[in-house]
N, C-alpha and C positions, 0 to 999 in steps of 0.2 A: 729736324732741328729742334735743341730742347733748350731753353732758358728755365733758370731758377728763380721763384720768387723767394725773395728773403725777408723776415719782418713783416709781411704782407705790401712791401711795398713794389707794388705795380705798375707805376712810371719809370724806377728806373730797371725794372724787367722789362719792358716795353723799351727804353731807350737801347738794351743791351740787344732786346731782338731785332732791332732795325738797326744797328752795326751792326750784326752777322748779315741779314740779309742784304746791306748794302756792299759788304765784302764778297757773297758771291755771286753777286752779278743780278738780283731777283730782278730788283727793279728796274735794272738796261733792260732785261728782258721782257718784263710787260709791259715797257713803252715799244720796242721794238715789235711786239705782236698783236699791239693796237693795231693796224692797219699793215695792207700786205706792202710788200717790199718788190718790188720789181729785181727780179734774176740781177740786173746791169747795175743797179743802184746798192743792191746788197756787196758786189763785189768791188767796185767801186769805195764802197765804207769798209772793208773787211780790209783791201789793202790800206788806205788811210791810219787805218784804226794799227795795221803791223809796223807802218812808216814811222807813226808817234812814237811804238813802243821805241824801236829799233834806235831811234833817235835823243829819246830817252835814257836808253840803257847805254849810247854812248858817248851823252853827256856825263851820268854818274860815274863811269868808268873812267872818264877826263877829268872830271871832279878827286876820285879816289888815286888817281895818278900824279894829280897836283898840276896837271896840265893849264887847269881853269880855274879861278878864283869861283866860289860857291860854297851849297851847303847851309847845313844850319850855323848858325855860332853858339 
C-alpha cells in the first residue's frame, strides 16, 4: 500500500493511509485476531455479517426501484 506525501504535509498523508486501510478491512481485522474466535462463534458472525449485506443490498435495490422512500437528498 503507497500514499503520497505532498508538500511535506504528513497528516493529511496519514489521514489518506488510514482510509485506504479502513476500506480494506485492516483494522476488522486486527481486532478480530486480538483473541481467538471459537470455530461456532466465527460462523455464527460470518453468517450475521452475509444477513446484513444481503439485507442491505436489498434495501438499495428497493431504494433504486423507487419501492421505498430513502437515499441521500
Amino acid at each position: 500500500m503507497q500514499v503520497v506525501v505532498r508538500d511535506n504535509n504528513v497528516d493529511q498523508a496519514l489521514k489518506a493511509l488510514k482510509k485506504k486501510l479502513q476500506r480494506e478491512g485492516v483494522f476488522r481485522e486486527m481486532k478480530l485476531r486480538n483473541y481467538y474466535e471459537k470455530p461456532s462463534e466465527k460462523r455464527a458472525r460470518q453468517k450475521a455479517e452475509a444477513v446484513r449485506r444481503s439485507r442491505k443490498l436489498a434495501r438499495k435495490k428497493a431504494q433504486r426501484e423507487g419501492l421505498i422512500p430513502g437515499g441521500r437528498s
